[in-house]
Every structure is written in C-alpha cells, then in structure tokens.
GUDO-823390 format. One line per 3 residues: number of its first residue (from 1); for each residue x, y, z of N, C-alpha, C, CB. Coordinates in steps of 0.2 Angstrom, whole numbers. Each point is the difference from the previous one (the first is absolute). Glycine has a CB too. Example, Ala and Ser with C-alpha at 12.3 -4.5 7.8 and 13.67 -1.06 7.14 Angstrom:
BEGIN
1> 66:-28:39:-4:6:0:4:6:0:-9:-6:6  7:11:-10:4:6:1:-4:5:3:6:-3:-10
END
This chain:
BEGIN
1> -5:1:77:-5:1:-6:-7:-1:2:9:-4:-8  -13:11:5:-8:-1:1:-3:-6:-1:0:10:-2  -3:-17:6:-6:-5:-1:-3:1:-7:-2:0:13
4> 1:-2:-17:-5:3:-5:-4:-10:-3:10:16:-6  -10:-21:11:-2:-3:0:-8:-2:-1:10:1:5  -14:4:-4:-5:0:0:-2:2:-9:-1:2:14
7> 5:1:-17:0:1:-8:3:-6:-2:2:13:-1  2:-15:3:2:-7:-3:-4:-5:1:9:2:0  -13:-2:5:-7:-5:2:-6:-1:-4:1:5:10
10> -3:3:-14:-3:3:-4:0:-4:-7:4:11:7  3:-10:-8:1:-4:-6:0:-7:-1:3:9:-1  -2:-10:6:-2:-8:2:-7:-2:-3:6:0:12
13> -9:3:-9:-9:-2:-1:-2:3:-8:-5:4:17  8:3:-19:0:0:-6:-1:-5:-5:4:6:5  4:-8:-6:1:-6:-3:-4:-7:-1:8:6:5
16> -10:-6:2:-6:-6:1:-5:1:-1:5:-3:7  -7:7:-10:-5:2:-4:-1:1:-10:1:6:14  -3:-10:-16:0:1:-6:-3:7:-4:0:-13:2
19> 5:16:-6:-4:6:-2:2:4:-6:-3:2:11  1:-8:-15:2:2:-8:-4:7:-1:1:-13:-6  1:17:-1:-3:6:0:-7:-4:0:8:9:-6
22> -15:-2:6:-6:-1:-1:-4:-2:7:3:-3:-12  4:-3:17:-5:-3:4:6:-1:6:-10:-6:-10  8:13:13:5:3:4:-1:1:8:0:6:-12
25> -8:-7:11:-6:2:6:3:-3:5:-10:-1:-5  13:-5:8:4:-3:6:4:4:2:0:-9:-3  5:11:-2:7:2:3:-4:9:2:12:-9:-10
28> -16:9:7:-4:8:0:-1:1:7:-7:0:-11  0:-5:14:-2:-2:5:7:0:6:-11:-8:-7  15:4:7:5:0:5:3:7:1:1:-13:-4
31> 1:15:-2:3:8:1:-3:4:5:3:1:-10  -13:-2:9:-1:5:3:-1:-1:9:-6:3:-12  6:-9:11:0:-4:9:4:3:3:0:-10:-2
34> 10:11:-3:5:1:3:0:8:2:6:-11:-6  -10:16:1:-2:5:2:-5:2:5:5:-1:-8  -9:-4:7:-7:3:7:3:-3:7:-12:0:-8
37> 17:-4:8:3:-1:7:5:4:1:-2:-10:0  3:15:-4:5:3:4:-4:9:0:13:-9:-6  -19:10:4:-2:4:-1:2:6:-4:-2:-6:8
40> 3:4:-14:3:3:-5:-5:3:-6:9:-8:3  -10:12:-3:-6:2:-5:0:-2:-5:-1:8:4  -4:-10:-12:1:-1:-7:-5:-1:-3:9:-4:2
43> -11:4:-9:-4:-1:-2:0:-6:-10:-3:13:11  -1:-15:-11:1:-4:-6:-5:4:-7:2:-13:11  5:13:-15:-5:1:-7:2:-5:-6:-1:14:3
46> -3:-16:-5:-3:-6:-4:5:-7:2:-6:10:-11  9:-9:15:2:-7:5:9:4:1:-11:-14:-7  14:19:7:5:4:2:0:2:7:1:3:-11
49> 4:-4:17:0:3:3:2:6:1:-2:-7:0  0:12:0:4:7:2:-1:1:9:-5:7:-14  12:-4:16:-1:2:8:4:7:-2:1:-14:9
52> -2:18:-4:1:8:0:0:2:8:-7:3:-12  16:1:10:1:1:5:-4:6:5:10:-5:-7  -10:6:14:-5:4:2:3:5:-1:-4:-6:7
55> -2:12:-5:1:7:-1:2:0:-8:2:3:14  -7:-6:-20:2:0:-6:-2:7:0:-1:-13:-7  5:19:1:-1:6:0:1:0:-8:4:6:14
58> -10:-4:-19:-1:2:-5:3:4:-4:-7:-4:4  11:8:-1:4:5:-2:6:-1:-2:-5:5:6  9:-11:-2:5:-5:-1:0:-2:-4:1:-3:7
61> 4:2:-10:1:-8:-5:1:-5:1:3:4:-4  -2:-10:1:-2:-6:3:5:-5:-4:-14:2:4  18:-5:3:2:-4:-1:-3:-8:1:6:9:0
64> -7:-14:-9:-2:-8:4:6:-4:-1:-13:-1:-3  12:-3:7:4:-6:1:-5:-5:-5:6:1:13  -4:-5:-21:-5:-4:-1:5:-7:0:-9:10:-7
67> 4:-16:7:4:-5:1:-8:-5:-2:13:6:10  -13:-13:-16:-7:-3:0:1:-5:5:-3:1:-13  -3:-4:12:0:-6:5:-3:-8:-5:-3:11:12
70> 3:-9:-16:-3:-4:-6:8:-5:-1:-10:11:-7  8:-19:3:5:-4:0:-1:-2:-5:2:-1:9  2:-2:-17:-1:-5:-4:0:-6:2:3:6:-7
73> -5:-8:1:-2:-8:2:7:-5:3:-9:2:-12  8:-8:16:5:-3:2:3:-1:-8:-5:-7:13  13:6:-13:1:-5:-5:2:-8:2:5:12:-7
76> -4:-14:2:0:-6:-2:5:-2:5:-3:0:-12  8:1:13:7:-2:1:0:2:8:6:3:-12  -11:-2:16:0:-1:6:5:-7:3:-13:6:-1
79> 16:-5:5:0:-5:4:-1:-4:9:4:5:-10  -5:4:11:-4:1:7:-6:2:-2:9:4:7  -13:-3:-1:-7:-1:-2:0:12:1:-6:-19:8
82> 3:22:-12:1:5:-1:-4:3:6:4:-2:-14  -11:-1:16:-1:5:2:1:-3:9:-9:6:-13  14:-9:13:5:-1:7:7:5:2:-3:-13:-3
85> 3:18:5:3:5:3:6:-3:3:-11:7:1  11:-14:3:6:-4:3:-1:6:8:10:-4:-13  -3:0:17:1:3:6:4:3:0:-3:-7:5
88> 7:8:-10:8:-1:-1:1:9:5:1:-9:-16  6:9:18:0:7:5:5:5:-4:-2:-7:13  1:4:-20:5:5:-4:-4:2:-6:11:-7:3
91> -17:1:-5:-4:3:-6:-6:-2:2:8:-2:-9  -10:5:2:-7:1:1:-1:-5:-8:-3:13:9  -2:-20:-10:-1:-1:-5:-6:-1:-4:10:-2:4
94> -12:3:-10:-6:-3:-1:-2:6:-7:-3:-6:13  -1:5:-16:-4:4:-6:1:7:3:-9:-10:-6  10:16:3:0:6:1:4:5:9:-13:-5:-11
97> 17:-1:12:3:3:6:6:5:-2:-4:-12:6  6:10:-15:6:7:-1:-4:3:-5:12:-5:2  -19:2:-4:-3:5:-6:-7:2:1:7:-6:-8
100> -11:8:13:2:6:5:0:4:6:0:-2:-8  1:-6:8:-3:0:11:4:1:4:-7:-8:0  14:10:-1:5:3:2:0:9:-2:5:-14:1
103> -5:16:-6:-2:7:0:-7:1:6:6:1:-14  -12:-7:12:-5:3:4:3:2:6:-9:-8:-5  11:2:10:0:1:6:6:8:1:-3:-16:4
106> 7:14:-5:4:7:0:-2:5:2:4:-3:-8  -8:6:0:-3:4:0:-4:3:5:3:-3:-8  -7:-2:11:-6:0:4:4:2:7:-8:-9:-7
109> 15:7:9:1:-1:5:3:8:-3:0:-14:7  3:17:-10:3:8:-2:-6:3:3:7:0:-12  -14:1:8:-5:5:2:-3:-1:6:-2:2:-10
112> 3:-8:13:-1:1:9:3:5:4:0:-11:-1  9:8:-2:5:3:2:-3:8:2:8:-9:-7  -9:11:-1:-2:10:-1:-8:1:1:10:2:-11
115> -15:-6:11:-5:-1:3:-3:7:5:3:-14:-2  1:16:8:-4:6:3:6:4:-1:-10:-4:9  15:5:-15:7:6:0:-5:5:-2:13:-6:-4
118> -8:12:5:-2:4:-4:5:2:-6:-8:3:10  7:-7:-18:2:2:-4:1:7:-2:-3:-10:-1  5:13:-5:-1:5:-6:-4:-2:-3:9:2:-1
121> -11:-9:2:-4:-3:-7:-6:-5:3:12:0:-8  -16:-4:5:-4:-4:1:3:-6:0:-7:7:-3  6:-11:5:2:-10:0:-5:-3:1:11:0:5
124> -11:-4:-12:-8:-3:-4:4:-10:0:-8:16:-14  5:-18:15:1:-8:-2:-5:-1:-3:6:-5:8  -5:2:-14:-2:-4:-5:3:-8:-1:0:12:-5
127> -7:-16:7:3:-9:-1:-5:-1:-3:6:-4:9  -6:3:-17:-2:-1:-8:-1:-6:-1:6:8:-5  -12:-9:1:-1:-6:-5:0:0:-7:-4:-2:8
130> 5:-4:-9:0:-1:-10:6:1:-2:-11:4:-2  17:-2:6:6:3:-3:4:-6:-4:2:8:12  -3:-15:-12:1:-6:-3:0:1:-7:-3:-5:9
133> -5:7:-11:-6:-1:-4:0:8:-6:-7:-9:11  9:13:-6:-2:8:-1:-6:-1:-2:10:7:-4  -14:-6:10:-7:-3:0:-5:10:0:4:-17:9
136> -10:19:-10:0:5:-1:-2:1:6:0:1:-11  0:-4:19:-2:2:7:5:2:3:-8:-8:1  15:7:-2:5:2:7:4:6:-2:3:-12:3
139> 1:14:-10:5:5:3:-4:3:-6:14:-4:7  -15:0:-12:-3:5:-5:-6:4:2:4:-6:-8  -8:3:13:-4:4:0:1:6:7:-7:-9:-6
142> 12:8:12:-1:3:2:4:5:-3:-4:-7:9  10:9:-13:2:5:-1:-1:5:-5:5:-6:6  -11:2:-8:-4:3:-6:-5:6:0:1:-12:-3
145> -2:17:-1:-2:7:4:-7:-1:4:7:9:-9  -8:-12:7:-8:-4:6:2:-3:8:-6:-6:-14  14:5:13:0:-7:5:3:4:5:3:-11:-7
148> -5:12:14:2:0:4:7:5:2:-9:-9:-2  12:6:0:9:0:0:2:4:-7:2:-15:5  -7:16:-11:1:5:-5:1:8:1:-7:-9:-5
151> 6:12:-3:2:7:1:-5:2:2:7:2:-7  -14:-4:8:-7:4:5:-2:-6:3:-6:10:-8  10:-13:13:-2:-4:5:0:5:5:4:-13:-4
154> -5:9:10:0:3:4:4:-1:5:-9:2:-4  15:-9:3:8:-1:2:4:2:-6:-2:-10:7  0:17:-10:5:-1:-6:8:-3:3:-7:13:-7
157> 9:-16:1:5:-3:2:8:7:-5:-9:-17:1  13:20:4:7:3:-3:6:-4:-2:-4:8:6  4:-14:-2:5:-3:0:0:-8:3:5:11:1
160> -3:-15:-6:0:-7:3:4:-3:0:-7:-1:-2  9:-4:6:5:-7:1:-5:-6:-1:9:6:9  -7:-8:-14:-3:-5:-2:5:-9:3:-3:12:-12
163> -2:-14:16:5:-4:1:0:-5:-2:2:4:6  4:-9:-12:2:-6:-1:4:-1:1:-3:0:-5  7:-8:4:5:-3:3:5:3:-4:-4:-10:4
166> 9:14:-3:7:6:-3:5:-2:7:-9:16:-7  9:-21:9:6:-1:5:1:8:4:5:-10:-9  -12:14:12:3:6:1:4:5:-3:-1:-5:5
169> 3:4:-11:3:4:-7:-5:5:-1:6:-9:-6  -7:15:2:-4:5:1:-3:-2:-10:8:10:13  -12:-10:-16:1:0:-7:-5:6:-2:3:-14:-1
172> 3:18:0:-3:8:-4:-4:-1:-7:12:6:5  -14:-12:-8:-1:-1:-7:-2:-8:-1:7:10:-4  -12:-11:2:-2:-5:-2:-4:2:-8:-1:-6:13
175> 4:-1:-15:-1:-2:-8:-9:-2:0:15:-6:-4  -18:10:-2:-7:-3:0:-1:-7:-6:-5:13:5  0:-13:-8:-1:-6:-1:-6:-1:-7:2:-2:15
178> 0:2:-22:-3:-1:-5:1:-5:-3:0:9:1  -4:-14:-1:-1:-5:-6:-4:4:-5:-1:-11:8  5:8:-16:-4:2:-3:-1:-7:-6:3:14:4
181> -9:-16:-6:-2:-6:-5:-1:3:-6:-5:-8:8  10:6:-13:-1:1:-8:-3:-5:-5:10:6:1  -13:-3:-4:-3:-5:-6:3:2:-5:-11:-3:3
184> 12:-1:-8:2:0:-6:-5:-3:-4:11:1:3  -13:2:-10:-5:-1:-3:2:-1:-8:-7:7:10  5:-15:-14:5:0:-6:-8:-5:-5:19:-2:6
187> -15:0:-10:-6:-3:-5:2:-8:0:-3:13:-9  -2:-18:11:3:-7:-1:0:-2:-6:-3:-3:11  9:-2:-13:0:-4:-7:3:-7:2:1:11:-9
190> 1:-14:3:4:-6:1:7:1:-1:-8:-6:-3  13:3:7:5:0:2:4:2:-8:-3:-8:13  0:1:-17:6:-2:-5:-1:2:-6:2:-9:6
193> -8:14:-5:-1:5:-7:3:7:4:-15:-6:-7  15:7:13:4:7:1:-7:6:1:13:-4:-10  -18:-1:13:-5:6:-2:0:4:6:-8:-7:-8
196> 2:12:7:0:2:7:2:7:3:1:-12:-1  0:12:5:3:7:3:2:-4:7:-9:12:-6  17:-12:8:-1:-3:5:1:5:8:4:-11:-8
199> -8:9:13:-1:5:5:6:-3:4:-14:3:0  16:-6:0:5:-4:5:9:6:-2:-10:-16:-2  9:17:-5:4:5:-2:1:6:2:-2:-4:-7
202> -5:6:8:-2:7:1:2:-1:7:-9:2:-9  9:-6:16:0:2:4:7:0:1:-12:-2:2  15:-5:-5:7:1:-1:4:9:0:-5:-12:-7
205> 3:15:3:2:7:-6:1:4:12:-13:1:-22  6:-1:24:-4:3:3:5:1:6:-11:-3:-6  13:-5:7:2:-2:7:9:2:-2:-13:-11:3
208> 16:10:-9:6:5:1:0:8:0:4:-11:-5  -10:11:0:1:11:3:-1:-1:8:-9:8:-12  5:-12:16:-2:-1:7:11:1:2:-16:-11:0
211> 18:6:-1:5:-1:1:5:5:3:-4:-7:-6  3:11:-2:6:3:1:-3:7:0:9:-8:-4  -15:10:10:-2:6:-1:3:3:7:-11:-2:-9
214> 13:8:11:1:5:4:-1:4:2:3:-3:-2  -6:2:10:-2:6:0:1:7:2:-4:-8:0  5:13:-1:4:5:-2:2:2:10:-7:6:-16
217> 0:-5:18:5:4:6:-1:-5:5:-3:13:-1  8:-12:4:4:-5:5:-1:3:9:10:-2:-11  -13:-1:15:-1:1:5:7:0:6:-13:-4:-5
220> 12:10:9:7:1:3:2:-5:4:-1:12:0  -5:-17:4:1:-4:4:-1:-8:-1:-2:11:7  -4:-11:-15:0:-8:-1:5:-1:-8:-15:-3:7
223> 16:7:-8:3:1:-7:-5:-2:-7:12:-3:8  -10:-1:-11:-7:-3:-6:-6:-3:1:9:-2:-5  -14:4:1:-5:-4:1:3:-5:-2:-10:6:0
226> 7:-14:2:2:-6:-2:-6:-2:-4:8:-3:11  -6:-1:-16:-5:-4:-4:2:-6:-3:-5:10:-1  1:-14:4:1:-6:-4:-6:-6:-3:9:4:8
229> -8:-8:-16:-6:-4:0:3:-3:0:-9:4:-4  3:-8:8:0:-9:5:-4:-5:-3:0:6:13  -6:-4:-19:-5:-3:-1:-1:-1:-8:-3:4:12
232> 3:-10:-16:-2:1:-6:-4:-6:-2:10:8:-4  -16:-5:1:-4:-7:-3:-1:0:-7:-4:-1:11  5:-3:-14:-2:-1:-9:-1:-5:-2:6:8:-3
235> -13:-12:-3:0:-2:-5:-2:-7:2:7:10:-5  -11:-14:1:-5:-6:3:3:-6:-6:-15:9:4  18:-8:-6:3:-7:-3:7:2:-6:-15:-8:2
238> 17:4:-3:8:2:-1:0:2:-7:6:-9:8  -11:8:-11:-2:0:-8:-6:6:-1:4:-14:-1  -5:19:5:-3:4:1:1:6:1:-5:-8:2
241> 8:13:-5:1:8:0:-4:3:6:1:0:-13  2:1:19:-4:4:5:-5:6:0:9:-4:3  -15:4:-3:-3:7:-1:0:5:7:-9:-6:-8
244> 11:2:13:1:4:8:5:-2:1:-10:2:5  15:3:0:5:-2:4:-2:8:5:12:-10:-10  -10:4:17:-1:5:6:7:0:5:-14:-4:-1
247> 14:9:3:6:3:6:0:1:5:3:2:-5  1:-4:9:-1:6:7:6:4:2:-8:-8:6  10:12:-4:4:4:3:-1:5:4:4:-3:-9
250> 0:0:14:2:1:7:4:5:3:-1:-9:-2  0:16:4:1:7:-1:0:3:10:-7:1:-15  12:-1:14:1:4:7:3:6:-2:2:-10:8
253> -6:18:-7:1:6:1:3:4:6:-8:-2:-9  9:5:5:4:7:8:-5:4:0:12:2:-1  -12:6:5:-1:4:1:0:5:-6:5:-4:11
256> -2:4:-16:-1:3:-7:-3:0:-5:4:0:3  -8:-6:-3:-5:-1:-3:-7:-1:3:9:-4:-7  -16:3:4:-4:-2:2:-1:-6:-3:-4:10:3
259> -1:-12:-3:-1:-9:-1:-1:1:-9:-8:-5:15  1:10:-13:-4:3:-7:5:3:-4:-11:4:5  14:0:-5:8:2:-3:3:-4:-4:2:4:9
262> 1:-9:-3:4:-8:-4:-5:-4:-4:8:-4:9  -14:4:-7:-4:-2:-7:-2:2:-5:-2:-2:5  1:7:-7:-1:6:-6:7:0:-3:-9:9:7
265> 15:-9:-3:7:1:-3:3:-9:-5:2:11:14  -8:-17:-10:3:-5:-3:-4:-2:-5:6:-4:9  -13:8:-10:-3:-2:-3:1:1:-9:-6:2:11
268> 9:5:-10:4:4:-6:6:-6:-1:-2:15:4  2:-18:-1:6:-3:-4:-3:-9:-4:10:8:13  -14:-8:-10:-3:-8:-1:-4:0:-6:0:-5:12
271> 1:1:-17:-8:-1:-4:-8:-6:5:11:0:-14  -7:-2:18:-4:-4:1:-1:6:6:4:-15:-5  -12:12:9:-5:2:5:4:-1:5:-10:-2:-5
274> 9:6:11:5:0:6:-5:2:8:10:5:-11  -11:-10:14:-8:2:4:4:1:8:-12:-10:-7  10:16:11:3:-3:6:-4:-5:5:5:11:-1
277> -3:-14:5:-5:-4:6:-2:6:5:7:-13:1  -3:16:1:0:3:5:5:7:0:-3:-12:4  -2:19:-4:4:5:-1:1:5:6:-3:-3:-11
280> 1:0:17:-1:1:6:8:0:4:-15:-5:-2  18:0:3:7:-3:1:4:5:1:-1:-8:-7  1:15:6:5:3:-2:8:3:7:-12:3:-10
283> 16:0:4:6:0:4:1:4:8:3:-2:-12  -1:3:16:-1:5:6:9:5:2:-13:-10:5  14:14:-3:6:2:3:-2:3:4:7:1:-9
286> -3:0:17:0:3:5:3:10:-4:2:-15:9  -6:21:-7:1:7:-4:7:-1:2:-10:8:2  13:-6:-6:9:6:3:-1:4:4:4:1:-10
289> -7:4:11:0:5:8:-6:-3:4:5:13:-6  -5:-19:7:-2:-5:5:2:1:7:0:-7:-10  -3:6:16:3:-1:6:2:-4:1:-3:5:3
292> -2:-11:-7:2:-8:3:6:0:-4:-11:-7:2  14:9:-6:5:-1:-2:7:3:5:-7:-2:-11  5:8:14:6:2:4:-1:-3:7:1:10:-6
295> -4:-11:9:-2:-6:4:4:-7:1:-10:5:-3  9:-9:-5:4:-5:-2:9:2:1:-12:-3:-7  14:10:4:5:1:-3:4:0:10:-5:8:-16
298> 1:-5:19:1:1:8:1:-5:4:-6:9:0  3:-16:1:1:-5:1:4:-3:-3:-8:1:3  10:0:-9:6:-3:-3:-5:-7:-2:12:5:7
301> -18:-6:-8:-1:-3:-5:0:-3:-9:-3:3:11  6:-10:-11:-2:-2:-6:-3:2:-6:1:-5:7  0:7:-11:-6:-1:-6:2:-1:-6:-6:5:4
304> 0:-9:-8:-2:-3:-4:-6:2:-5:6:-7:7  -4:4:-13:-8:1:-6:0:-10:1:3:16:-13  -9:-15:15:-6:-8:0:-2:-3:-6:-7:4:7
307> 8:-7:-11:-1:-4:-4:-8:-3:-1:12:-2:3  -15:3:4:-7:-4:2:-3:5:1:3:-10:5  -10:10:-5:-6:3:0:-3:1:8:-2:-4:-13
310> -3:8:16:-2:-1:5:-6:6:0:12:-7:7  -16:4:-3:-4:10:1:3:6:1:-7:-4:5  12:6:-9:4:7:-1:-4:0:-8:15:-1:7
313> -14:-2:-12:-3:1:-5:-9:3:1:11:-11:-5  -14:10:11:-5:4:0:-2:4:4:-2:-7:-4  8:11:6:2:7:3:2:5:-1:-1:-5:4
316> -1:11:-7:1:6:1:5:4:4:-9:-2:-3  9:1:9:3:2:3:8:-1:1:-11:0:2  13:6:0:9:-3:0:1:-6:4:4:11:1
319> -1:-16:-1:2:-7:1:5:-4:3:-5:2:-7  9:-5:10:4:-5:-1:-2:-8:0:6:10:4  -3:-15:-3:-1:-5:0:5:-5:4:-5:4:-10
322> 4:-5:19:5:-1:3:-5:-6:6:9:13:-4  -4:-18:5:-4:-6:3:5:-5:1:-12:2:-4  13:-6:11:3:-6:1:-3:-4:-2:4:3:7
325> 1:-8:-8:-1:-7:-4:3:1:-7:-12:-3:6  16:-2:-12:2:3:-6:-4:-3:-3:10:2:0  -13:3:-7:-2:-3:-6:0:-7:-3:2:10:-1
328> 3:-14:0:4:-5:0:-5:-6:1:10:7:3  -13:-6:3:-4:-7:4:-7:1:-1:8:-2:12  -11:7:-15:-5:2:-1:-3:-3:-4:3:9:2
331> -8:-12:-4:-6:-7:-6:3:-4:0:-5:5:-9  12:-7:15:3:-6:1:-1:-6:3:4:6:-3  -3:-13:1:-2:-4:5:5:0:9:-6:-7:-13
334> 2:6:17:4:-1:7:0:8:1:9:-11:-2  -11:14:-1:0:8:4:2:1:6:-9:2:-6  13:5:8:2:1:8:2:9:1:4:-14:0
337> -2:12:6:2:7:0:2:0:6:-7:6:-7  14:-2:11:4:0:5:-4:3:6:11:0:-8  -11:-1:14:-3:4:5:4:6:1:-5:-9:7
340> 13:9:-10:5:3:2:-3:7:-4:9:-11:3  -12:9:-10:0:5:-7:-8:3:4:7:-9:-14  -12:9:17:-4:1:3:1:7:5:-3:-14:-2
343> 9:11:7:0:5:6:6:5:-4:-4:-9:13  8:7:-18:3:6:-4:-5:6:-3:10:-10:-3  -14:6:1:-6:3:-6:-4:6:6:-2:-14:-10
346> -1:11:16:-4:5:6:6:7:0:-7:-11:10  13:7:-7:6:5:-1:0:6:-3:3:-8:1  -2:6:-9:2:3:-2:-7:6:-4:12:-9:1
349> -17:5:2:-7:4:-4:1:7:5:-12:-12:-4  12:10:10:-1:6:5:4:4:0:-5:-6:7  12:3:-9:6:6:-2:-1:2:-4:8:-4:3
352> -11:2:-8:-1:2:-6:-6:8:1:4:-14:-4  -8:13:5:-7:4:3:2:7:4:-8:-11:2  13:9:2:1:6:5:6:3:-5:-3:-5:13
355> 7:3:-14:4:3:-7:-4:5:-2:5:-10:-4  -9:7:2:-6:2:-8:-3:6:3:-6:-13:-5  4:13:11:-5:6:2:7:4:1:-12:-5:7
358> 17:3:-6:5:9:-1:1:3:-4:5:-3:5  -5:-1:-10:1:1:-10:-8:5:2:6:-16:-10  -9:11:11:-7:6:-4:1:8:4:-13:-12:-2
361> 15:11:9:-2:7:3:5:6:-4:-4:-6:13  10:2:-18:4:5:-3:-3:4:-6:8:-8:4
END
C-alpha cells in the first residue's frame, strides 16, 4: 500500500493547533507551509484556501473537492487533552481530526494525486472556513455569484464533493435547517375572575394545528419534511392570565420545499406570529441525470440522505457529500478518526475522479 504518512503527519499538527471558526489563521498558516514545500501553487480568499490544478483551461468545467478546516469549541467531556493528536499507529486523536481534518488531508493528497493529469475537467481544492458558524467568509461566500467558486467566478464551480465525515458513504441529499420562533399574543387578567385572553391557549390551538400538519409533497429520497416543537414559554405567576406565550420549532426540510415556502405555508395555519432565525439553511439533492451519481452507481458506492448540514446548503452546484471518518464522533468529546479510514478515503477519492472523468467524456 502507498505511504501516505506524510497526510497523517499533516493532521497531526493540525489538530495541535487550535481553530475554532473565526480564528482559523494557525491551521491556515500551516497548510500553506505544507503547500509551498512541496511547490504547489494556491491562493487565499478572505482566509480559504483554493489550489488549481495546472494547465486550468476555462472552457472546462470544474470539479472542487471542498472540505473546512474550522473546529467547534472543545466540549466539556474531554478526557484527553483535545488538542493532543497521540502517537497512536492506528489513530489519530484530538478536536477536529474526524470533523474535518481527515477529509482535509485526503483531499489534498487526491488533487496532488491529479495535480499535472490531464482531466476532461478542472480539479479545484477548496479548504474553508466558518463552516462551524456558517460564517459569511468561507463557503457562503465563495460560492456566491461574486465568489470566486460562483456562477461568474472565475473557478466557476460544476460539481462538488463536499467532504464530511459519511464513513465514505456517498449522501445524494441532505436535509436543511429551519428554526422557526412563535409568539402568541392574548390580554392579561386574573386568574380567578377568568379574565383575560389567554396567549398560552393560543399557542396551545397553534402548536397542535403544528402537529398534525403535512406536508403534501414527499421527497423521493428523504421522504417528509420533519417538524418538531421543542420550546415553550408562558406566564409570570400562577394567578395571572398570560399575555405572551412563545415557541420554537424545529424544522428539517427536503428538496421540495423552500425554507420561505414552509414559512408562508405555516403561517396560514397559526394565529400566533411565526419568525424564522435563519432562512438561509436550506435543503440540497445531488441532480438525477448527475454523473456523480453514475460514478457512485459504478463503484458500487453507498448512499444516503444526511440528516446534518454542511457547506452543500451554500452551493449551487451539483453535489455530493462524501468523507472519512463517521458523523457519530463529530462535536464529541475524545474525538478521532482511524488512519485506516484516511488511506481508504485517498483511495477511494482518486478512484473516484478517474471514474468521474469517464462519465463526463460520455
């Protein structure tokens, strides 16, 4: 088996580097070391790196490899020290070694791999920040039609692999992401005259139409939007008719709805006010007459619809979502990730790519 020791080295030092979103610069700095020693061409936009394969040709289409380099916060429940990587000759351990410094190195060692081939296509790396945070510097901006990697950049991006920890599984669909907070609005009185208008009712009334509402079309690969409320608050002493009662509910969509959509659609149903946090979140599917999907279908890869979010929700471009390490150990304490799942993951990126370029020349 190919040496790929120096990618596992990689992430060693990673690791050992603290780099919650925002404050990234270390692990940034170190990347580009690991690139200017090898003579690797790249450039940085608003703290991202992008590298591009030679002889890029503008006529092409372009495939990136995206993968962040951004980490949340340690949790609590450490019991190793997180940002200690170990010796171990089986793992790699510490904060962001399965979440997502093991897609990083991968990847990085794939577009070496294809680095002076000559594709069908273009092969762009993309190693992001803020992806923690969806901060507005890393994926949202670069794939945004200003951003580099957008529809009038000048890497327009055709196709991306997005890489998270999916155990190498292929996820053709990921669910996006709608919080929405209700108020309910009533008239306070005293309890034991009956006065009043109570809001607490109202959100009551609101939160079972919520319940049992449905949503008509059904996505072929996540099936229902899911919706649930997790959150209620009402009323300032026991002998007091509530005038506010507030809600949250908890909304993961598909592919068949928009975010604005489900909003407008639950609005009609509530008396009470209905706000989103965030309408940006939304769902993503890999196309149907996709190549990455015949690609996957040829390798006999896995697939799955994601449950979890990642920088797919801020791309346009056709997509998947594939990366060693599992989801599972990801914002957990003791974090890890196998060396074994590492040199599978180089593997199968580069099988994967040369695949890919046959598909497209069809």
């Amino acid at each position: 088996m190919e040496d790929y020791g120096e990618y596992i080295g990689l992430l060693r030092q990673m690791v050992s580097i603290p780099s919650p979103s925002f404050e990234e610069k270390g692990v940034l700095e170190l990347l580009c070391s690991f690139f200017d020693e090898r003579n690797l061409p790249y450039r940085i936009e608003r703290g991202n790196l992008i590298a591009v394969c030679r002889g890029f040709d503008a006529s092409k289409k372009t495939l990136v490899l995206d993968a962040h380099i951004d980490t949340v916060p340690a949790s609590q429940g450490y019991t190793r020290d997180p940002f200690d990587p170990g010796k171990d000759a089986q793992t790699v351990w510490g904060l962001g070694a399965n979440d997502d410094g093991g897609s990083v190195v991968s990847m990085i060692a794939a577009f070496r791999h294809f680095f002076d081939s000559q594709l069908s296509f273009n092969l762009v790396l993309a190693l992001t920040v803020e992806e923690e945070r969806s901060g507005e510097n890393g994926a949202c901006y670069l794939y945004s039609a200003d951003g580099p990697l957008g529809a009038e950049g000048d890497l327009r991006a055709d196709w991306v692999i997005v890489g998270e920890p999916t155990g190498m599984k292929a996820a053709t669909s990921e669910r996006g992401l709608l919080v929405l907070d209700g108020l309910a609005e009533g008239v306070s009185g005293h309890a034991a005259r009956g006065e009043g208008v109570n809001a607490l009712y109202i959100a009551l009334d609101d939160i079972a139409a919520l319940r049992n509402y449905k949503f008509e079309r059904i996505s072929p690969r996540m099936g229902e939007v899911a919706m649930n409320v997790t959150m209620i608050s009402s009323g300032t002493a026991h002998n007091v008719i509530p005038d506010k009662c507030t809600f949250t509910v908890d909304i993961r969509p598909t592919e068949q709805y928009s975010n604005e959509e489900i909003l407008a659609l639950l609005q009609q149903e509530c008396r009470s006010s209905i706000k989103a946090r965030n309408l940006s979140n939304r769902s993503s599917a890999t196309k149907e007459d996709s190549p990455l999907l015949k690609t996957i279908e040829a390798l006999g890869i896995e697939t799955f619809s994601s449950p979890t979010t990642s920088d797919w929700m801020r791309i346009d471009a056709d997509c998947i979502k594939m990366g060693p390490g599992e989801s599972s150990r990801s914002h957990s304490s003791d974090e890890f990730i196998k060396i074994s799942e590492i040199e599978t993951a180089i593997q199968t990126y580069i099988k994967f790519i040369s695949t890919f370029d046959g598909n497209t020349l069809e």
